[in-house]
OpenMM code with the backbone's topology and positions (N, CA, C; nanometers):
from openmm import Vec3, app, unit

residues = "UNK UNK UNK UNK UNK UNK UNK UNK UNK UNK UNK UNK UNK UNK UNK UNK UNK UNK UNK UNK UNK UNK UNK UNK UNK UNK UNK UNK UNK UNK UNK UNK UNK UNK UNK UNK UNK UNK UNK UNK UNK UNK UNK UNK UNK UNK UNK UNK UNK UNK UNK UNK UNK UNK UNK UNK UNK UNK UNK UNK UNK UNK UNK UNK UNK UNK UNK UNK UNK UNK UNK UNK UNK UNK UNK UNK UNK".split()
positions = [
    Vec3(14.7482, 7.6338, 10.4769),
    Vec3(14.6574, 7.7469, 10.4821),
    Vec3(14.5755, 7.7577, 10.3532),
    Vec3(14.6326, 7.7184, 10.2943),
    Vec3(14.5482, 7.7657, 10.1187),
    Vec3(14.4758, 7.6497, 10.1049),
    Vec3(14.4933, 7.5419, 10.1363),
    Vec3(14.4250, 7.3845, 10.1129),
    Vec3(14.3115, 7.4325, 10.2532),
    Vec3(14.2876, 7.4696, 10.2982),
    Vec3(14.1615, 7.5082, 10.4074),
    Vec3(14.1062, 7.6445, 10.3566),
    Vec3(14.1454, 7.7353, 10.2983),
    Vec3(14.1031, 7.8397, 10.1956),
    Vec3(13.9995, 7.7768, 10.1266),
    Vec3(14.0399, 7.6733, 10.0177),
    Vec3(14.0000, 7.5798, 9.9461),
    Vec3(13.8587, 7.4614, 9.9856),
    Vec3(13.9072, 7.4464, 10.0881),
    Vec3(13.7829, 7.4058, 10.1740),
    Vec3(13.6790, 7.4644, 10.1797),
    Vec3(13.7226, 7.5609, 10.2507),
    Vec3(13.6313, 7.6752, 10.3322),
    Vec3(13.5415, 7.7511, 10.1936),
    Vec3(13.6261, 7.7954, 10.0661),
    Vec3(13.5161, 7.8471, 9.9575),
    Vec3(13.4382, 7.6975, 9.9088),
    Vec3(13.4670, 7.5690, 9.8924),
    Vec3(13.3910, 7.5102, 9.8387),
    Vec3(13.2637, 7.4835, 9.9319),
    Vec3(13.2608, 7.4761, 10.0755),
    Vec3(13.1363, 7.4325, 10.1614),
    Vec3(13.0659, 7.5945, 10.1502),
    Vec3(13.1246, 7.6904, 10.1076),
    Vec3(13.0272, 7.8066, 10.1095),
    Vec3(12.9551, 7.7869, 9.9807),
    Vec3(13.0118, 7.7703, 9.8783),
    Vec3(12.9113, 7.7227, 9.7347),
    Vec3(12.8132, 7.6459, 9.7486),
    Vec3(12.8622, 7.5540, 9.8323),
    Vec3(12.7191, 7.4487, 9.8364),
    Vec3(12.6037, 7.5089, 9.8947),
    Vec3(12.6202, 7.5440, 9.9814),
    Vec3(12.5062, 7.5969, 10.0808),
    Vec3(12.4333, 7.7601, 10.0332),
    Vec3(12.4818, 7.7675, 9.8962),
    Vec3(12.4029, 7.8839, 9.8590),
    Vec3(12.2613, 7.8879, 9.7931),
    Vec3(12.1415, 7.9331, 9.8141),
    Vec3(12.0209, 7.8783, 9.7728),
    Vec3(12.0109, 7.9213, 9.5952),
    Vec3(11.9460, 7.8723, 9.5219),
    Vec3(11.9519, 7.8904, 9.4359),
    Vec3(11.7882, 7.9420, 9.4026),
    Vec3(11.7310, 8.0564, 9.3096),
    Vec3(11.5712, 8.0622, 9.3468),
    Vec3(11.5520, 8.0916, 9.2374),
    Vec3(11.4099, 8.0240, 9.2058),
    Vec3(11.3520, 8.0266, 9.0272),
    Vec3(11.2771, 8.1815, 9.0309),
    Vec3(11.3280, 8.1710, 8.9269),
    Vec3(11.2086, 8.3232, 8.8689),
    Vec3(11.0647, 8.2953, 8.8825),
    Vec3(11.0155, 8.4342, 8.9217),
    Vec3(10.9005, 8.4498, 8.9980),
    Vec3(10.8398, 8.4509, 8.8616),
    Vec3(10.7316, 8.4158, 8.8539),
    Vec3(10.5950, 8.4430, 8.7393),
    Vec3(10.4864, 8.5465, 8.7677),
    Vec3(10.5621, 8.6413, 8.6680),
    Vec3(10.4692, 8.7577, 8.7602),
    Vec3(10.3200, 8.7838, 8.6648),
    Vec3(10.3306, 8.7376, 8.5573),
    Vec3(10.2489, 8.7636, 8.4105),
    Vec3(10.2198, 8.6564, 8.3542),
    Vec3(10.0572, 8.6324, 8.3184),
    Vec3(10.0230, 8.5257, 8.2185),
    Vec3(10.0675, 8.5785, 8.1076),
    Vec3(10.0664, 8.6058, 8.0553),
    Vec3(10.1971, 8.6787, 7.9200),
    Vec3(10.2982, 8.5901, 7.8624),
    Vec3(10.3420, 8.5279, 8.0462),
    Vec3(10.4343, 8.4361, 7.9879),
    Vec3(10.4233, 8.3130, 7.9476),
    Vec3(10.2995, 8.2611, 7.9715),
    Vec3(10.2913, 8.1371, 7.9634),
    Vec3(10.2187, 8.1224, 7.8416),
    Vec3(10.2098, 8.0271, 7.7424),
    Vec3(10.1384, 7.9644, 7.6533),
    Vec3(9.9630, 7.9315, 7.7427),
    Vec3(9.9036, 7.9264, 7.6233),
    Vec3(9.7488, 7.9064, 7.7045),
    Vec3(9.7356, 7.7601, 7.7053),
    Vec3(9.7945, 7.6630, 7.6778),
    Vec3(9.7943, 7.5239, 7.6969),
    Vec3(9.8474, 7.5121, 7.8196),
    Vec3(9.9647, 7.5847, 7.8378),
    Vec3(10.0266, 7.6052, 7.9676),
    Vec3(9.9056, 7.6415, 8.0951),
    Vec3(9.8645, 7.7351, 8.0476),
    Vec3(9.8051, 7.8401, 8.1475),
    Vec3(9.6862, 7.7224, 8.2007),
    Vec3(9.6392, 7.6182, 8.0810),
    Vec3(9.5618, 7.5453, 8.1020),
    Vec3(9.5529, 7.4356, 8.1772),
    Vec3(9.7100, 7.3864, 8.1892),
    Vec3(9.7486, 7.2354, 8.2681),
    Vec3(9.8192, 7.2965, 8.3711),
    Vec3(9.8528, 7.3875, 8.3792),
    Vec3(9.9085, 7.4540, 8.5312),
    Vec3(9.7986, 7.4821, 8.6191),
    Vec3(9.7103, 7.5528, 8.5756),
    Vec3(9.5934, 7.6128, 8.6815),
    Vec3(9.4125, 7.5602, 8.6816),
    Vec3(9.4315, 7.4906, 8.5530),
    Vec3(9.2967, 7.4104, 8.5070),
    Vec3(9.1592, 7.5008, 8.5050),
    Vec3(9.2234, 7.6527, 8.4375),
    Vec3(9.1257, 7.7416, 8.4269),
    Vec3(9.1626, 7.8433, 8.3366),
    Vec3(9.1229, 7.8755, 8.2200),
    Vec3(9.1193, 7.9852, 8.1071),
    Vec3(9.1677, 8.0820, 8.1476),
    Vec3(9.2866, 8.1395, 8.0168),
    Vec3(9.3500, 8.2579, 8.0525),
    Vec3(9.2526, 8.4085, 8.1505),
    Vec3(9.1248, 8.3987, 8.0946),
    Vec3(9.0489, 8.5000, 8.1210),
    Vec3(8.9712, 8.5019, 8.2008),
    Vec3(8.9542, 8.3793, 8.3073),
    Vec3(8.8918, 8.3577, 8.4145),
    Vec3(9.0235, 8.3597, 8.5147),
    Vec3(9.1398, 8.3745, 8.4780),
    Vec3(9.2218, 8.4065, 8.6281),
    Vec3(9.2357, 8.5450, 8.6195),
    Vec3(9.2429, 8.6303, 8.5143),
    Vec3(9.2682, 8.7374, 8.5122),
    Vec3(9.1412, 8.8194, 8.5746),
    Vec3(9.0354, 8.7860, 8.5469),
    Vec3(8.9395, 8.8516, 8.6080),
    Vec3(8.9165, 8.7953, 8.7400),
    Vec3(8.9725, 8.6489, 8.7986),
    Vec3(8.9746, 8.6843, 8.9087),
    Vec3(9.0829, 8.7353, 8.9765),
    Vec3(9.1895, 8.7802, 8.9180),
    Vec3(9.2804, 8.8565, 8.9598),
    Vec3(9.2052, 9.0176, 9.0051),
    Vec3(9.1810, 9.0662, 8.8825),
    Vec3(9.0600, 9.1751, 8.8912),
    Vec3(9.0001, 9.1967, 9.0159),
    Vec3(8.9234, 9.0770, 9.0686),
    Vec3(8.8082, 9.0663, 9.1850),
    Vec3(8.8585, 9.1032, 9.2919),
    Vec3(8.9864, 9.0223, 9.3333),
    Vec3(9.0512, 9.0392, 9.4527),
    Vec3(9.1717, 9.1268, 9.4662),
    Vec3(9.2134, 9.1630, 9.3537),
    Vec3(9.3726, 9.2257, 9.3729),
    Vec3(9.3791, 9.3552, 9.4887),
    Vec3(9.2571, 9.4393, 9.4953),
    Vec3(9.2539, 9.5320, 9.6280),
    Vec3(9.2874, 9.4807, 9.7467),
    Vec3(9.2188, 9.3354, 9.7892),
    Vec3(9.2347, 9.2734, 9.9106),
    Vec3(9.3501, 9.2181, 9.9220),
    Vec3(9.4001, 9.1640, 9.8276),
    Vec3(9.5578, 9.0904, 9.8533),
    Vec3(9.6842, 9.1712, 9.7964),
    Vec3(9.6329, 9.2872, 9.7959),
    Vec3(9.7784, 9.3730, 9.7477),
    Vec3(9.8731, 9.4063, 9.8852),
    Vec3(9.9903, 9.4375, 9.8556),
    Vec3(10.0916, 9.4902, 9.9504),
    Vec3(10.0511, 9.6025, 10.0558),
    Vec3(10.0078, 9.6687, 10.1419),
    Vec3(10.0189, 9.7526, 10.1772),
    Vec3(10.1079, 9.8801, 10.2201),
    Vec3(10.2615, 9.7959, 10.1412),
    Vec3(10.3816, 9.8833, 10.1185),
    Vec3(10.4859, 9.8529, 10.0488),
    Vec3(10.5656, 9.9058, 9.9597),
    Vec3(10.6619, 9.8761, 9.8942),
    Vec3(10.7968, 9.9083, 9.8791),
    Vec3(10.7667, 9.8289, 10.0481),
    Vec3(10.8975, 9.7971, 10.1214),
    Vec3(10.9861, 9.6544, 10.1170),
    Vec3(11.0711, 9.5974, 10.0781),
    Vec3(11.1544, 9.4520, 10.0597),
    Vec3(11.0562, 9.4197, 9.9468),
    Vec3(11.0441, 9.4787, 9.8349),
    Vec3(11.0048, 9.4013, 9.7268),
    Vec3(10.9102, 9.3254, 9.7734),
    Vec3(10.7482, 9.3401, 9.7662),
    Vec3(10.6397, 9.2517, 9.8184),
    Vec3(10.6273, 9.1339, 9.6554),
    Vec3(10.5866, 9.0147, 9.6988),
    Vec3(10.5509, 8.9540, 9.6060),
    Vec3(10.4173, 8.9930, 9.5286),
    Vec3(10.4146, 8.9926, 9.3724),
    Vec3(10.3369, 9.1235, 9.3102),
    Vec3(10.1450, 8.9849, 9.3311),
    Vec3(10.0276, 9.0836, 9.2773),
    Vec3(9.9178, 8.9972, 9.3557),
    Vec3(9.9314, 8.9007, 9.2709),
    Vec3(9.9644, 8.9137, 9.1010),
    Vec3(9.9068, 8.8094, 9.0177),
    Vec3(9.9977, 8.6681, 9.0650),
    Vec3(10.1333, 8.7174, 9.1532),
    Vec3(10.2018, 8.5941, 9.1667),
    Vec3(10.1212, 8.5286, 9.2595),
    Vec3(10.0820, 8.6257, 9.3880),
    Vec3(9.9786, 8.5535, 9.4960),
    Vec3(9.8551, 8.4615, 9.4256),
    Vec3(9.7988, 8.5359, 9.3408),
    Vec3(9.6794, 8.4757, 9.2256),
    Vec3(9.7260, 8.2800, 9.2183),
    Vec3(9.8394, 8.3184, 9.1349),
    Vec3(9.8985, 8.1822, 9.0707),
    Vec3(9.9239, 8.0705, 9.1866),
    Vec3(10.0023, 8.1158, 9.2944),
    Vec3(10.0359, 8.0806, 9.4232),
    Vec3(9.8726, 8.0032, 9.4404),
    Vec3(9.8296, 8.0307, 9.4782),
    Vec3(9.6763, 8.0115, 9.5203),
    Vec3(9.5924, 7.8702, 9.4225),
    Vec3(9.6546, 7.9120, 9.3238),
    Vec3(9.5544, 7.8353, 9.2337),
    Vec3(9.6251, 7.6977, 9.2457),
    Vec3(9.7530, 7.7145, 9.2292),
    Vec3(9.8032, 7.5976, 9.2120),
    Vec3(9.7964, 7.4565, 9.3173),
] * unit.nanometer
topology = app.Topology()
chain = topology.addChain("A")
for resn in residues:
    res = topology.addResidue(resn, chain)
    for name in ("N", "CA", "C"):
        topology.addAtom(name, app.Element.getBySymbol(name[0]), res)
């Protein structure tokens, strides 16, 4: 019984997803970064963040919506 216990917790470990932190802020990134990730100046995503963030925002903040600047980044990449 305990040697199938044993089993049974190790095939549940495996199969657990593991998920990277979201990038919610150029803040975080270095601008060399910001530069070879998206191949566009800190201040040209932010203002097009600016342009569109009305149209691609959540319309509720319900299950944690993904925030726009992540959609922004999402997009560019």
């Amino acid at each position: 019984m305990a040697a199938a216990l044993v089993v049974f917790e190790n095939e549940r470990n495996k199969h657990q997803r593991v998920f990277q932190p979201r990038l919610e802020d150029l803040d975080d990134l270095r601008d060399f970064e910001v530069k070879t990730r998206y191949r566009l100046p800190r201040n040209l995503i932010e203002e097009l963040h600016n342009l569109i963030e009305a149209e691609i925002a959540a319309q509720t903040d319900r299950s944690n919506p993904v925030p726009t600047m992540t959609k922004v980044f999402y997009c560019l990449n």
